[in-house]
C-alpha positions in Angstrom: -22.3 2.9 -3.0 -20.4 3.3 -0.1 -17.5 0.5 1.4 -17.4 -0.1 5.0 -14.0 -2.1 6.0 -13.7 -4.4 9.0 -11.0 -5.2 10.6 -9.1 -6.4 14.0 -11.2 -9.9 14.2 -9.1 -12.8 15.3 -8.7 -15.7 17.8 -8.7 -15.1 21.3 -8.7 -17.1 24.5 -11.3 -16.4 26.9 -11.4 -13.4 29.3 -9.0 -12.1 26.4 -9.8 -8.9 24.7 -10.2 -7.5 20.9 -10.7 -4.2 19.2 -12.7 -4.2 16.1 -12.3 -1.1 13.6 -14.6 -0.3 10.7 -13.6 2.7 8.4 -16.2 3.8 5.9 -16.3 5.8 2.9 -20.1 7.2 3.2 -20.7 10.9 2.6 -21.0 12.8 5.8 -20.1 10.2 8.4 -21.6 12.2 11.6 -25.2 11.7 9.7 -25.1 7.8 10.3 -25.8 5.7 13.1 -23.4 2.6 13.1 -23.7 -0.6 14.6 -22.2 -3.7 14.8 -24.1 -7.3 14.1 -22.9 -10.5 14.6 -23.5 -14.1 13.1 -22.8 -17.4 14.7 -22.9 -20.5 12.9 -26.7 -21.6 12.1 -28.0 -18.6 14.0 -29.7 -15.6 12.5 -27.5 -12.0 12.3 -27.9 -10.4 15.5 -27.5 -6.5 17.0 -24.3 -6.1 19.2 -24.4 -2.8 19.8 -25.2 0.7 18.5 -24.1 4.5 18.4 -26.5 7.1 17.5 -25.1 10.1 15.4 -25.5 12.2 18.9 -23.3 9.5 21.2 -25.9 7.4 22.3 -25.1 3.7 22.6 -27.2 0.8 22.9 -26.0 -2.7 23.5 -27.5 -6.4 23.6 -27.9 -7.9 26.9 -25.3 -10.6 26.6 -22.5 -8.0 25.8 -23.7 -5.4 28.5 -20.7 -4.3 30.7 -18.3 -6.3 28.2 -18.5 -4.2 24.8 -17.9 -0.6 24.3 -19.1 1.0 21.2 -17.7 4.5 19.9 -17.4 6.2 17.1 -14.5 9.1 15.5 -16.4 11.0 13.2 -12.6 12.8 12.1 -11.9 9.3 10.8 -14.9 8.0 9.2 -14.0 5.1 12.0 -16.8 3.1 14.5 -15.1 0.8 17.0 -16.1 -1.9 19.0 -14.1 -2.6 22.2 -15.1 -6.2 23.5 -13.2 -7.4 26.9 -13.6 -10.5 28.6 -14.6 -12.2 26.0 -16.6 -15.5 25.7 -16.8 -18.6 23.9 -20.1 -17.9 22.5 -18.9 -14.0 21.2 -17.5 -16.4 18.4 -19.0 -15.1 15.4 -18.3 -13.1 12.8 -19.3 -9.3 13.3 -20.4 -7.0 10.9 -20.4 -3.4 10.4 -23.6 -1.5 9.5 -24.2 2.0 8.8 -27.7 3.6 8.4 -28.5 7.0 7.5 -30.5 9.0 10.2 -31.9 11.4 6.8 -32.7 8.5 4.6 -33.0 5.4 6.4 -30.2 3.7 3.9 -28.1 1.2 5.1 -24.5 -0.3 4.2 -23.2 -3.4 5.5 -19.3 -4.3 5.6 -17.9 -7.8 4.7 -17.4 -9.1 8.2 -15.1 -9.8 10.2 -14.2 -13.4 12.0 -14.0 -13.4 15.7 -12.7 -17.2 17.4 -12.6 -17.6 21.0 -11.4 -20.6 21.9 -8.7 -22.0 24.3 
């Protein structure tokens, strides 16, 4: 079973910026595609973004231009660098990692992201 740890979440005013980490302990950390998912209050989990384990990066439309996703495979570590950030980016953002072999997927515990003035 492998841990996937979240951090950098916090409370932000808007057009402020945060870095989320996530550092996992899965077996051969270039063979997953990792993504961050987020969850607002009364709303269903939702896909931020995603990197590929060849680079490529996907993001949701509301986040386009705003979020950068990247990965350091040295350090087991995916990032999410979100600028100009928005009342409704409140939520609190998960880390997922999915095997590209086998198809199985760890979640981390979340962390909270506030924007509010």
């Amino acid at each position: 079973q492998a841990q996937l740890v979240e951090s950098g979440g916090g409370l932000v005013q808007p057009g402020g910026s945060l870095r989320l980490s996530c550092v996992t302990s899965v077996s051969i950390f270039s063979l997953y595609h990792m993504g961050w998912y987020r969850q607002a209050p009364g709303k269903q989990r939702e896909l931020v973004a995603v990197i590929t384990t060849a680079g490529g990066t996907n993001y949701a439309e509301s986040v386009k231009g705003r979020f950068t996703i990247s990965r350091d495979n040295a350090k087991n570590t995916v990032y999410l660098q979100m600028n100009s950030l928005k009342s409704e980016d409140t939520a609190v953002y998960y880390c997922n990692a999915r095997a590209s072999n086998t198809g199985i997927t760890f979640w981390g515990q979340g962390t909270q992201v506030t924007i509010s003035s």
